[in-house]
DRENDO-1510 file (C-alpha; in Angstrom, 1 decimal, always signed):
<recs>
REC; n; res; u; v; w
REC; 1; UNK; -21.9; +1.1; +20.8 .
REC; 2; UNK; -21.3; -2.5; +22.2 .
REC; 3; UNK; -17.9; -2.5; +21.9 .
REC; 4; UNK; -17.2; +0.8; +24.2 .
REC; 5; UNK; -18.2; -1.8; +27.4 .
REC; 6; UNK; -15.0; -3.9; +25.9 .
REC; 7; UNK; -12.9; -0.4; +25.9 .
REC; 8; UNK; -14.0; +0.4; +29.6 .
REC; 9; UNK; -12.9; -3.6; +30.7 .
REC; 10; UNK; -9.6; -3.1; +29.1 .
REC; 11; UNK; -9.2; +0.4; +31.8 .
REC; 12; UNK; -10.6; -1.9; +34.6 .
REC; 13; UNK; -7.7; -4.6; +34.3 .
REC; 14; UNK; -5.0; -1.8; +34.4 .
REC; 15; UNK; -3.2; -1.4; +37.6 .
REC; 16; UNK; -0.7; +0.7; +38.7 .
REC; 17; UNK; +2.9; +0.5; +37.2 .
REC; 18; UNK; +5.7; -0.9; +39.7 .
REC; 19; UNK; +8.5; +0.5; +40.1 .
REC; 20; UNK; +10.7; -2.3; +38.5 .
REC; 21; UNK; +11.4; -1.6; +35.0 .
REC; 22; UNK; +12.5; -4.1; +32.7 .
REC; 23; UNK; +13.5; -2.6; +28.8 .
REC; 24; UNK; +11.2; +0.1; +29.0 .
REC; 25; UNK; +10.5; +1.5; +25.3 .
REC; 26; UNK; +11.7; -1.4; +23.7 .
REC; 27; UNK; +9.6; -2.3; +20.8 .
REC; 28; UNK; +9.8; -4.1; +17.3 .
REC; 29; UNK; +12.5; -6.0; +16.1 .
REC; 30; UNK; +13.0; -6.9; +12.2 .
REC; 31; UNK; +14.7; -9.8; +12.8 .
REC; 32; UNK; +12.5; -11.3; +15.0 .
REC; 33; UNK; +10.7; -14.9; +14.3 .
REC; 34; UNK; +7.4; -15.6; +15.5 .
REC; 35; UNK; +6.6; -18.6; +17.6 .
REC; 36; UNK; +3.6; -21.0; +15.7 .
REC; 37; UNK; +0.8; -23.0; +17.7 .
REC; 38; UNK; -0.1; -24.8; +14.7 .
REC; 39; UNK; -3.1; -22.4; +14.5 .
REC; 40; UNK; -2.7; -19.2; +12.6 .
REC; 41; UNK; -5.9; -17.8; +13.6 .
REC; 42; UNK; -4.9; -18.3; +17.4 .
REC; 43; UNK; -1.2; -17.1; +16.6 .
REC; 44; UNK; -2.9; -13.6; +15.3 .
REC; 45; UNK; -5.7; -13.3; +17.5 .
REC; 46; UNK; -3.9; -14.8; +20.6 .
REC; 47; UNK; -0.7; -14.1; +20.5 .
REC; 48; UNK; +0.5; -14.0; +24.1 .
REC; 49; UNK; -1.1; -17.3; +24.8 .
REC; 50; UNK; +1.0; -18.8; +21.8 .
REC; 51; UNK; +4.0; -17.4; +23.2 .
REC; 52; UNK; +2.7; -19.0; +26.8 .
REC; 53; UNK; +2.5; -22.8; +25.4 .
REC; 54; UNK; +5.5; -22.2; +23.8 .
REC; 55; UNK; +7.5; -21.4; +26.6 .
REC; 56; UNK; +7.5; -24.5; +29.4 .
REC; 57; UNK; +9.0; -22.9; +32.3 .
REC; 58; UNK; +6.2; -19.9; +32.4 .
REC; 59; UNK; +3.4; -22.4; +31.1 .
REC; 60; UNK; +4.3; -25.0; +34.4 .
REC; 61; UNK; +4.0; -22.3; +37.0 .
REC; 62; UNK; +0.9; -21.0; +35.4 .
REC; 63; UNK; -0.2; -24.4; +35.6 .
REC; 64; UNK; +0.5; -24.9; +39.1 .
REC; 65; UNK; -0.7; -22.0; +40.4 .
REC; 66; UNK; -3.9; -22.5; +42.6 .
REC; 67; UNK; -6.3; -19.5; +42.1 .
REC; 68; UNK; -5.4; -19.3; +38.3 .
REC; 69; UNK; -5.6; -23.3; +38.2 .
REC; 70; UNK; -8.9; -22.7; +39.6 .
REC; 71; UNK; -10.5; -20.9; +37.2 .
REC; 72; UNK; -9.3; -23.4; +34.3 .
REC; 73; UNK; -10.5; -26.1; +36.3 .
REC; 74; UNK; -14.1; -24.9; +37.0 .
REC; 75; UNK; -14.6; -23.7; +33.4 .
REC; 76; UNK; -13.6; -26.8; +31.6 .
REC; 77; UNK; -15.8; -28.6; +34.5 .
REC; 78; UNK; -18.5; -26.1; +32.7 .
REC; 79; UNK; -17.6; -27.3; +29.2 .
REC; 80; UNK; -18.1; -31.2; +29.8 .
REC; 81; UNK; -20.9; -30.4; +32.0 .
REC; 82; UNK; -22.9; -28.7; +28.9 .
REC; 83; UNK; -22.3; -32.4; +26.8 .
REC; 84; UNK; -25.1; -33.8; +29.0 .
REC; 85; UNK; -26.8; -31.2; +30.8 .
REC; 86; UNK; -30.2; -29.5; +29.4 .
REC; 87; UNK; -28.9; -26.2; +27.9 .
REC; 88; UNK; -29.6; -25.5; +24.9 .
REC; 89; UNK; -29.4; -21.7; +24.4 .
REC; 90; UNK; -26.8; -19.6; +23.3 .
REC; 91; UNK; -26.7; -17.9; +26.1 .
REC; 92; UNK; -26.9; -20.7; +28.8 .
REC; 93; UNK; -24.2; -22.6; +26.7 .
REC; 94; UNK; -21.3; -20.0; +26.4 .
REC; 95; UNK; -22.1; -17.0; +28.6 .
REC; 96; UNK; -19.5; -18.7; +31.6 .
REC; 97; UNK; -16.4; -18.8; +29.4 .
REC; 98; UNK; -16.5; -14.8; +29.0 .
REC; 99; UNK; -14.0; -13.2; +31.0 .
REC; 100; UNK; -16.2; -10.7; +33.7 .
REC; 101; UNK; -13.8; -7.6; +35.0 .
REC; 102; UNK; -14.1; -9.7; +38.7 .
REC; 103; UNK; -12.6; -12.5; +36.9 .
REC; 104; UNK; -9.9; -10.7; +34.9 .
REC; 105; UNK; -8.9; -8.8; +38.1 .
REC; 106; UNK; -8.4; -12.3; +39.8 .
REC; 107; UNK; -6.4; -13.3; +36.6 .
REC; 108; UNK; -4.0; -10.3; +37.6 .
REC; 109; UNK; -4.0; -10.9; +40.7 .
REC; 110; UNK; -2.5; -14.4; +40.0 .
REC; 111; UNK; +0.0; -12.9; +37.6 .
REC; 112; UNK; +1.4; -10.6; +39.6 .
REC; 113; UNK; +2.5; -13.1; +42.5 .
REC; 114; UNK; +4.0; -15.3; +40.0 .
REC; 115; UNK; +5.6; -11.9; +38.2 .
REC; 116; UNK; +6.8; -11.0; +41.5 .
REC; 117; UNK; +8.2; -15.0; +42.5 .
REC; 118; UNK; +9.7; -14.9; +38.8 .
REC; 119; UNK; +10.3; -12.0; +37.1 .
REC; 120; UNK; +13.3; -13.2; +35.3 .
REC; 121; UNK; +11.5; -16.1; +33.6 .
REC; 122; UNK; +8.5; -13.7; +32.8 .
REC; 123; UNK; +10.8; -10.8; +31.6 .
REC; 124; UNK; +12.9; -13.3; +29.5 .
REC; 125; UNK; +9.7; -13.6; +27.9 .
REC; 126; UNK; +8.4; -10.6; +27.2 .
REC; 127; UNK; +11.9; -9.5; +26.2 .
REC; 128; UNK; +12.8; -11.7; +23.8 .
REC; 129; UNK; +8.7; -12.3; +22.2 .
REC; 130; UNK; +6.2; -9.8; +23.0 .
REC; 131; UNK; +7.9; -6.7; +22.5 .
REC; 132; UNK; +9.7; -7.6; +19.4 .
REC; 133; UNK; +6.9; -9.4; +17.8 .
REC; 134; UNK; +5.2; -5.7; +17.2 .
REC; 135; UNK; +1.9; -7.0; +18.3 .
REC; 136; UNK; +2.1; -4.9; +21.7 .
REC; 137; UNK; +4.0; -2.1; +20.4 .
REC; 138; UNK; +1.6; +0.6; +21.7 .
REC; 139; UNK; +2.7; -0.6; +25.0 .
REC; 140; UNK; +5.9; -0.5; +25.2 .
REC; 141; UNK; +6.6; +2.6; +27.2 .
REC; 142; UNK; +5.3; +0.3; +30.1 .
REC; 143; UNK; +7.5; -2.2; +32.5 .
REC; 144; UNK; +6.9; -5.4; +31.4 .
REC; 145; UNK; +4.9; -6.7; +34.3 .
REC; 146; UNK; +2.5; -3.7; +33.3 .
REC; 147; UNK; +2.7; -4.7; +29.4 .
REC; 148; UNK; +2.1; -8.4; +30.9 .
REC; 149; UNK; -1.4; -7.3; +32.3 .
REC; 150; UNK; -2.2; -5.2; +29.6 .
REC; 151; UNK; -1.9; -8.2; +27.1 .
REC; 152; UNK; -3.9; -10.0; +29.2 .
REC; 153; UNK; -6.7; -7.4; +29.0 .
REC; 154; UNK; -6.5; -8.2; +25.1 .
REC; 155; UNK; -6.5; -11.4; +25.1 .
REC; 156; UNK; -10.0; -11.0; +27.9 .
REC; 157; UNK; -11.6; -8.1; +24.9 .
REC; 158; UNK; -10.6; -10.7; +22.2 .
REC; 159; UNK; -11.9; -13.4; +24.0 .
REC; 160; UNK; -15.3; -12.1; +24.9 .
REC; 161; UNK; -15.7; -10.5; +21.5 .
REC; 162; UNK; -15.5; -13.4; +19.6 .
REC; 163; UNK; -18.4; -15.2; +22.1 .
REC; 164; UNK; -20.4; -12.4; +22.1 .
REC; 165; UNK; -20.1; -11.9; +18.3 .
REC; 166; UNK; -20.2; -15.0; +16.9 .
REC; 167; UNK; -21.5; -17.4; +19.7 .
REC; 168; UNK; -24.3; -15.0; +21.4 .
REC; 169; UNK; -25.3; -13.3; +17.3 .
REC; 170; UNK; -24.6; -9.8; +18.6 .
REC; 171; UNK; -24.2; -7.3; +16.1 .
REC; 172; UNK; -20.3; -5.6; +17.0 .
REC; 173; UNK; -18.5; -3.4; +14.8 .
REC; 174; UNK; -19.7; -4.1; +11.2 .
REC; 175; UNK; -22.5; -6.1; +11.3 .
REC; 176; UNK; -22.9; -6.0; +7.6 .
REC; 177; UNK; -19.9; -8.1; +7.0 .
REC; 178; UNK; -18.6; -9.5; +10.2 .
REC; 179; UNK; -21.4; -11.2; +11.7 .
REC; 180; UNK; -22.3; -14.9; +12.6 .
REC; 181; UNK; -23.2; -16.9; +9.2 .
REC; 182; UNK; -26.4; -18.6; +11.0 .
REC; 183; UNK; -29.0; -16.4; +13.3 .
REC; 184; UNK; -27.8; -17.7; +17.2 .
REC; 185; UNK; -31.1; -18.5; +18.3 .
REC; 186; UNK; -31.6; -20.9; +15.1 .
REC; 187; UNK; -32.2; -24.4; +16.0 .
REC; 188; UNK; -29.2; -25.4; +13.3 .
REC; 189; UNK; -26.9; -23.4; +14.9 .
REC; 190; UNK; -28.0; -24.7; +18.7 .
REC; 191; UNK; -27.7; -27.7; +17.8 .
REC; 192; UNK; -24.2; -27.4; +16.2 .
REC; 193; UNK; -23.5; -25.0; +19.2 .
REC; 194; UNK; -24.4; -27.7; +21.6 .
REC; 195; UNK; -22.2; -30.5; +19.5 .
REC; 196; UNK; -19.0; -28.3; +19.4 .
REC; 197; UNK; -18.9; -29.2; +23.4 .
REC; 198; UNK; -19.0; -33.0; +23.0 .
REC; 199; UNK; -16.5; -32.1; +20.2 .
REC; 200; UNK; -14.0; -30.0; +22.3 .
REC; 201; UNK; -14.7; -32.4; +25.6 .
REC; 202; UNK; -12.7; -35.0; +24.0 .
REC; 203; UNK; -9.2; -32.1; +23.7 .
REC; 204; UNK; -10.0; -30.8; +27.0 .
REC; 205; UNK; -7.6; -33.1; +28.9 .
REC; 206; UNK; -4.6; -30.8; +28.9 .
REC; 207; UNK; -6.4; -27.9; +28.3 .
REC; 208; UNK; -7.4; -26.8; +32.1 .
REC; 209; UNK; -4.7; -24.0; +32.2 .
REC; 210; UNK; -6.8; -20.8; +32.7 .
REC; 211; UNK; -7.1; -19.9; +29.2 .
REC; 212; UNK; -7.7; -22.7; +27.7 .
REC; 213; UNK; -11.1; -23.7; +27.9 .
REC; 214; UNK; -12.3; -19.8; +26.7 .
REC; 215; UNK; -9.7; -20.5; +24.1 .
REC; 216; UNK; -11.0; -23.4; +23.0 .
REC; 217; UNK; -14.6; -22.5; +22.1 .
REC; 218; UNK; -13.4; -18.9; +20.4 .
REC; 219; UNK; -11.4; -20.7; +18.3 .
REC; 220; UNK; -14.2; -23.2; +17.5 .
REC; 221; UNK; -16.8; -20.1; +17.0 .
REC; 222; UNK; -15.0; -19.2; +14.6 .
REC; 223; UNK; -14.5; -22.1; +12.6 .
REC; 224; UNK; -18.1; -23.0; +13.0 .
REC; 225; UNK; -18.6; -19.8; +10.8 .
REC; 226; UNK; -15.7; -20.7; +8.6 .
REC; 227; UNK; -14.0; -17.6; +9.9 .
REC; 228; UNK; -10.5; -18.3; +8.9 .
REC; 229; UNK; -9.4; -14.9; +7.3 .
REC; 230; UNK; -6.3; -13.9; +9.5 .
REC; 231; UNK; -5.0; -17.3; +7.8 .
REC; 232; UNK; -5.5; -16.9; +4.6 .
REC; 233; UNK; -2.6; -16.6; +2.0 .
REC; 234; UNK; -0.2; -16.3; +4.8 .
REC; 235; UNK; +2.8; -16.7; +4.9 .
REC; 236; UNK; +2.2; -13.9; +2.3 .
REC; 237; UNK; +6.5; -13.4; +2.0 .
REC; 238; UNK; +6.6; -17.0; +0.7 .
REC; 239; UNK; +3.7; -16.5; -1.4 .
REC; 240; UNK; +1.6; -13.9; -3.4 .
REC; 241; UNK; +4.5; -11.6; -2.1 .
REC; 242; UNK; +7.1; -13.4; -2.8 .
REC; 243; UNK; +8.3; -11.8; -5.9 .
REC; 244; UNK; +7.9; -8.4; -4.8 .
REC; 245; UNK; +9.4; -9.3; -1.4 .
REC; 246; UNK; +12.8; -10.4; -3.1 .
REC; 247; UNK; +13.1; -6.5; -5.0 .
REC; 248; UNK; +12.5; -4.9; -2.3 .
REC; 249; UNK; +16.0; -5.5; -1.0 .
REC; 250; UNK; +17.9; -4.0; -4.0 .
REC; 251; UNK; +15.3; -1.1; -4.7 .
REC; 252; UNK; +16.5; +2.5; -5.3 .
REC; 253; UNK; +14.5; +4.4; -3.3 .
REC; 254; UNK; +16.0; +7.5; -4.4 .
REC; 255; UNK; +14.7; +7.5; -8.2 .
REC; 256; UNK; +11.0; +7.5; -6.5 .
REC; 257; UNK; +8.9; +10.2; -4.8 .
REC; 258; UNK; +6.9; +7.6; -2.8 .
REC; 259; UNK; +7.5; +4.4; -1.4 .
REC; 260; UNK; +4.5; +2.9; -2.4 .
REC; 261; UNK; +1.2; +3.2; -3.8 .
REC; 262; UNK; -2.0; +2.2; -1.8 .
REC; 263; UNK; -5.0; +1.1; -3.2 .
REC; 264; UNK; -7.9; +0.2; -1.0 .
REC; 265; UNK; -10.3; -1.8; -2.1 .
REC; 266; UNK; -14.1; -1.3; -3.0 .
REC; 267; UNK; -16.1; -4.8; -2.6 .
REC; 268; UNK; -18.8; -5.4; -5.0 .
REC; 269; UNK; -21.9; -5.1; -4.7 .
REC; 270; UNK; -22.9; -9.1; -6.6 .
REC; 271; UNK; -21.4; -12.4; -6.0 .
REC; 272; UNK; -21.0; -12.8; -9.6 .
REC; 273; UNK; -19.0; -10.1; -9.4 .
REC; 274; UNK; -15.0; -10.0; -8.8 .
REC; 275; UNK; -14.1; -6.8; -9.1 .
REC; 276; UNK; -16.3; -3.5; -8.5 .
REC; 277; UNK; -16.6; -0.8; -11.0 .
REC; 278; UNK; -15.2; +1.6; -8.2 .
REC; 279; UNK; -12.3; -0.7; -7.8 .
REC; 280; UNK; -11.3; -1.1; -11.1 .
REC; 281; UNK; -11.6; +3.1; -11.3 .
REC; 282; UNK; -9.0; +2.9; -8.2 .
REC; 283; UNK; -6.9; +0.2; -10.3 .
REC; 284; UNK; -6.8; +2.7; -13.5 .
REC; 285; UNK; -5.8; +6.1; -11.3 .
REC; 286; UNK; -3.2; +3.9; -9.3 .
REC; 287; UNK; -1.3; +2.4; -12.5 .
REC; 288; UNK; -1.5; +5.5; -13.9 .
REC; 289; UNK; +1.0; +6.8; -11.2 .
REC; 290; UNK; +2.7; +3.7; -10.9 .
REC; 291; UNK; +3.7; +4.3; -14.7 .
REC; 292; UNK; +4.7; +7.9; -14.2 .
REC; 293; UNK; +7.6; +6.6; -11.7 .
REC; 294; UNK; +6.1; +7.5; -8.5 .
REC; 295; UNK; +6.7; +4.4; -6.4 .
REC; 296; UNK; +8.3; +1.0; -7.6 .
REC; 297; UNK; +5.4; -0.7; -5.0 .
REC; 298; UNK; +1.5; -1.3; -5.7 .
REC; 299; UNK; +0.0; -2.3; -2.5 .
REC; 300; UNK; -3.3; -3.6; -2.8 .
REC; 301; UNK; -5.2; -4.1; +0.1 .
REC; 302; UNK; -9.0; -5.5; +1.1 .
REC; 303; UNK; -10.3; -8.8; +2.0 .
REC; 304; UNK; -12.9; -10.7; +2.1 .
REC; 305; UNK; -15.7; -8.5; +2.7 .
REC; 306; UNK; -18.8; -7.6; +0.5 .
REC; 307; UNK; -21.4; -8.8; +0.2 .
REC; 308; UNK; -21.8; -10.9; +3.1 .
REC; 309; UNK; -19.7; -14.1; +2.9 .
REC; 310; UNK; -18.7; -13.5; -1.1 .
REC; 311; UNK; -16.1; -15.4; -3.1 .
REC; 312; UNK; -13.7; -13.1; -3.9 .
REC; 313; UNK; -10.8; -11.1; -2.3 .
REC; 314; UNK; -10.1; -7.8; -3.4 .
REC; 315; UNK; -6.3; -7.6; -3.0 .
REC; 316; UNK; -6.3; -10.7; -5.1 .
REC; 317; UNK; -8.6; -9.7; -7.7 .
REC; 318; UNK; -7.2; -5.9; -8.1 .
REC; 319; UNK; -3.6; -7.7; -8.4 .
REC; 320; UNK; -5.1; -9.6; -11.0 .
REC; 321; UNK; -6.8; -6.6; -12.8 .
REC; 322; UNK; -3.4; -4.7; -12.6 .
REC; 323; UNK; -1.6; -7.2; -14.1 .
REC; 324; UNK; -4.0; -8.1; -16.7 .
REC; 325; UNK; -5.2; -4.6; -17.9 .
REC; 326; UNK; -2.3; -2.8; -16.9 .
REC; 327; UNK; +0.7; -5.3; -17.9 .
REC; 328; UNK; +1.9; -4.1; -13.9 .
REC; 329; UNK; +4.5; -7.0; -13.6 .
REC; 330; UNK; +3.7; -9.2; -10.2 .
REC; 331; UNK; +7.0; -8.4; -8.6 .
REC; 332; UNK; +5.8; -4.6; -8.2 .
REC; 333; UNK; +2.7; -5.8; -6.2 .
REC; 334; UNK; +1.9; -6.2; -2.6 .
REC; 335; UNK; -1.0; -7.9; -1.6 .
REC; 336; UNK; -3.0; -7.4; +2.0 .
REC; 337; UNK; -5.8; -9.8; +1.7 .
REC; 338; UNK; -7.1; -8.9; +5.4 .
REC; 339; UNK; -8.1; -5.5; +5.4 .
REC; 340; UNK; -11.8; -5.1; +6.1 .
REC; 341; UNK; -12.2; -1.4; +6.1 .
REC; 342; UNK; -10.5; +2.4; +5.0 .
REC; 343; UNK; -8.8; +2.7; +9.1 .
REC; 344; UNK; -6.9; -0.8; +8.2 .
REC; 345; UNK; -6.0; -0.6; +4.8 .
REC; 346; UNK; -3.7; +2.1; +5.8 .
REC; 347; UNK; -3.4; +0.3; +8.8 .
REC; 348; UNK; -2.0; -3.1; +7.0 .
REC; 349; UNK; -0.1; -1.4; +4.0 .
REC; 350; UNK; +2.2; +0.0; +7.4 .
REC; 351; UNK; +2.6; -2.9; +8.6 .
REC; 352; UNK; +3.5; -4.7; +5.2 .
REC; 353; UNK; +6.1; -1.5; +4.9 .
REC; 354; UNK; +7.5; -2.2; +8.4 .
REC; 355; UNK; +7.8; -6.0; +8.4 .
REC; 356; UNK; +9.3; -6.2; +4.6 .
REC; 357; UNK; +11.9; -3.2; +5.1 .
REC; 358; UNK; +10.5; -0.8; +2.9 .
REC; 359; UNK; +11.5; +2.6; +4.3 .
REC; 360; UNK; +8.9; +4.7; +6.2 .
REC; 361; UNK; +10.9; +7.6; +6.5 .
REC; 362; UNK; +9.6; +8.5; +3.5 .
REC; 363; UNK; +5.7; +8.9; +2.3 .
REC; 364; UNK; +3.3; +7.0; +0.6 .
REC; 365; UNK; +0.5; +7.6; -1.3 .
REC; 366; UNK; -3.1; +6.7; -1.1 .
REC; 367; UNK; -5.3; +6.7; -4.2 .
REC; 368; UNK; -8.6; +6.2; -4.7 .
REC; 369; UNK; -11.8; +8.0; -6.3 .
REC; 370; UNK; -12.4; +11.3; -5.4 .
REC; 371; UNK; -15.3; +10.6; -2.9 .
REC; 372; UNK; -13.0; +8.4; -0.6 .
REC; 373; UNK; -10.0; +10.6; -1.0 .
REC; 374; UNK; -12.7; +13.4; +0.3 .
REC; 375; UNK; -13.8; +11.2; +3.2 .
REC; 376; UNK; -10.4; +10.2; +4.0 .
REC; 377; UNK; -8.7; +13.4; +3.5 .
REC; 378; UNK; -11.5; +15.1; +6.2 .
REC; 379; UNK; -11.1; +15.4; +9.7 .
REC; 380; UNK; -13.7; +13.0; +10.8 .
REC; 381; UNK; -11.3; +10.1; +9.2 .
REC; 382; UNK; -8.9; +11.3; +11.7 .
REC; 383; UNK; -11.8; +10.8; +14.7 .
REC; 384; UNK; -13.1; +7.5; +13.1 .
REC; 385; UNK; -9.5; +5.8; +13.6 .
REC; 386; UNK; -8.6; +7.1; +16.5 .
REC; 387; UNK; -11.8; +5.4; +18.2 .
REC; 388; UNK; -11.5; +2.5; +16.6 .
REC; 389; UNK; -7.8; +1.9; +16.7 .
REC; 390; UNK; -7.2; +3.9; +19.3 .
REC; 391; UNK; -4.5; +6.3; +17.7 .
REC; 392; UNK; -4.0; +7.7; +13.9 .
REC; 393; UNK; -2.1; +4.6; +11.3 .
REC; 394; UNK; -0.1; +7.9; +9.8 .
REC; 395; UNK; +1.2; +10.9; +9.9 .
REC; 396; UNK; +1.8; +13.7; +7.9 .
REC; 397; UNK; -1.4; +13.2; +5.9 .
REC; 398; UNK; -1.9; +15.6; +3.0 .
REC; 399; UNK; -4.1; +16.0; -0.2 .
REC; 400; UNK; -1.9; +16.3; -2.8 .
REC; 401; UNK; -4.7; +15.7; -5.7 .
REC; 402; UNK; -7.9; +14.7; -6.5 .
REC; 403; UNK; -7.0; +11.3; -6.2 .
REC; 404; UNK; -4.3; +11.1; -3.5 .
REC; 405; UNK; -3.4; +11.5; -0.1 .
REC; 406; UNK; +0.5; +11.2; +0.9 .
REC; 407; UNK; +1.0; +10.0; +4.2 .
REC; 408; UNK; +4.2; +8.4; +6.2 .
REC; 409; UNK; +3.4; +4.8; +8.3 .
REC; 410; UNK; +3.8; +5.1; +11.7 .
REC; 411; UNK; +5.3; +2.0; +14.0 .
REC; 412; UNK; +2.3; +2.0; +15.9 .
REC; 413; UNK; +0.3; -0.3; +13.1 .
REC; 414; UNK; +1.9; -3.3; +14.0 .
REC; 415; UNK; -0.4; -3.2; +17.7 .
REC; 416; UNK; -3.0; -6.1; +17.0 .
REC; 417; UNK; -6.4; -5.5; +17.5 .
REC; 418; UNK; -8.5; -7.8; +20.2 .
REC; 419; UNK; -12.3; -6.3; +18.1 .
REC; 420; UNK; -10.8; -7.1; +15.2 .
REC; 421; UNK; -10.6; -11.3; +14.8 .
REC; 422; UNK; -11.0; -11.2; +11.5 .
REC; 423; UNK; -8.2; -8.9; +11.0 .
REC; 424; UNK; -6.6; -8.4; +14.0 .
</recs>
């Protein structure tokens, strides 16, 4: 598939680990509170270049440094150029602000110098934001001049996936759901194409830092295709999670088998429709359970997904349906509005656990209908995530019914996920 090129760039851009170790194996921290660009879709997708603009002494030397000023110079040169010049074409029009593996190698090339010049302003860094944010936490084993370059690599995969997907109309991961809302080559979406660079020209004028012009036009792909998911509903604690947030705190978790039940969702097949009859199947199995006593959490989980571009979320229509039909009160619920397939509802309900304190020493459980708890519960679930997220969201995974699957989260979850925008 397309996206194994992506897989084989992020290998190219490693090089070897140093020999100066800086908090080796330190990872996630509860406590810690996330730096905001004023752009939540950039603060997900992005999240070492917030931490870059947020942090002056580290932005100024990346600023000043010739071969990385370089390349921000000629590509925002590129970007006013294309206001005026004759291109017109997808491909003439966005192909130079990919990242190629001779460019991202001259990227680390650049940070390591300044790494090696200034390693206590660039480990203050990546101490005190990008290992405890949990966005790198599959990296954390490495120095932190190594877990420097390999956030780079992500931010170069998320970078070119985004162009690629929603600027060149190539058809990535899922296709069916993910994919530009207007065909590339259409002369609408040339000409809007071709109007976003007058647009951006105008914000350009502190924006020659190396990332920044790349930045820039993902960020406005997206929007051009009114891709805001990662956004939505957030900040969920303060919000549809609110209630359920504030119990967690004084829960028993001794008078319950589980921590929490899992529902994934099931999109419909209509527009007209909110709620699948599959989901509300999944609904009537997981309030059953939730009625017994085997977890004082719902968490339901799947966003906006199918069909193509519809109106409705599923976590907020199956929190709905629970509450409604099933009388389940709001402050047992959990809503993930992101999830966009089986690997990250798992994937997202960890990471819900793991953020809000809920303990994942001790299992979950997954319910569905029986012909997803069969897929899930089969070996080739096990292969499908560890390809596309690279390892396994749990552990401990058993069949336990015809309906469920018990499982225990695993700390790994919180890693982001550069070919994942829309849910990274």
């Amino acid at each position: 598939m397309l996206y194994k090129k992506y897989f084989l760039l992020g290998l190219l851009i490693v090089i070897l680990t140093k020999p100066l170790l800086a908090q080796p194996g330190a990872g996630y921290q509860k406590d810690y509170r996330f730096l905001h660009s004023g752009n939540l879709v950039e603060d997900k997708d992005f999240y070492l270049v917030t931490v870059l603009d947020q942090t002056p002494a580290v932005k100024s030397l990346l600023a000043k440094d010739q071969r990385l000023l370089v390349i921000g110079e000629q590509r925002s040169a590129i970007l006013k150029n294309h206001v005026t010049d004759t291109c017109s074409w997808p491909g003439s029009l966005l192909s130079s602000f990919r990242f190629s593996s001779a460019d991202s190698l001259e990227v680390i090339a650049g940070l390591g110098a300044l790494y090696k010049n200034n390693s206590s302003l660039f480990d203050e860094l990546i101490d005190r934001h990008l290992r405890p944010s949990g966005y790198y936490q599959r990296f954390i084993a490495m120095s932190n001049e190594d877990l420097l370059f390999h956030a780079w690599g992500q931010y170069v995969k998320g970078i070119n996936y985004i162009i690629d997907q929603f600027g060149l109309g190539k058809k990535m991961r899922y296709p069916r759901i993910d994919s530009a809302n207007y065909p590339a080559d259409s002369r609408y979406y040339r000409t809007a194409l071709k109007d976003m660079f007058a647009y951006l020209s105008e914000q350009m004028e502190n924006k020659t830092i190396f990332y920044g012009p790349s930045l820039a036009i993902a960020l406005q792909l997206m929007d051009l295709n009114d891709r805001d998911e990662p956004a939505r509903f957030e900040p969920m604690e303060s919000g549809e999670n609110k209630s359920a947030v504030h119990l967690i705190a004084s829960t028993d978790w001794s008078k319950y088998a589980y921590a929490t039940i899992l529902i994934p969702g099931n999109g419909p097949e209509l527009t007209t429709t909110p709620i699948s009859p599959i989901n509300k199947m999944h609904c009537a199995i997981a309030a059953a359970r939730y009625q017994k006593g085997w977890a004082p959490f719902i968490i339901v989980s799947g966003g906006y997904c199918y069909p193509f571009r519809g109106p409705y979320c599923e976590a907020i229509e199956m929190k709905k349906y629970l509450m409604k039909k099933f009388s389940i009160p709001e402050e047992a619920i959990l809503i993930d509005p992101h999830a966009r397939h089986t690997t990250t509802n798992i994937r997202n309900a960890d990471r819900l656990m793991i953020r809000y304190g809920i303990p994942i020493t001790k299992p979950s459980v997954f319910i569905t209908t029986k012909s997803q708890t069969d897929y899930a519960a089969n070996a080739f679930f096990d292969q499908r995530n560890l390809y596309e997220l690279g390892y396994l969201p749990y552990k401990g995974k058993k069949q336990i019914g015809l309906h469920d699957i018990e499982f225990y989260p695993v700390m790994e979850s919180l890693h982001m996920d550069p070919y994942d925008p829309l849910d990274p």
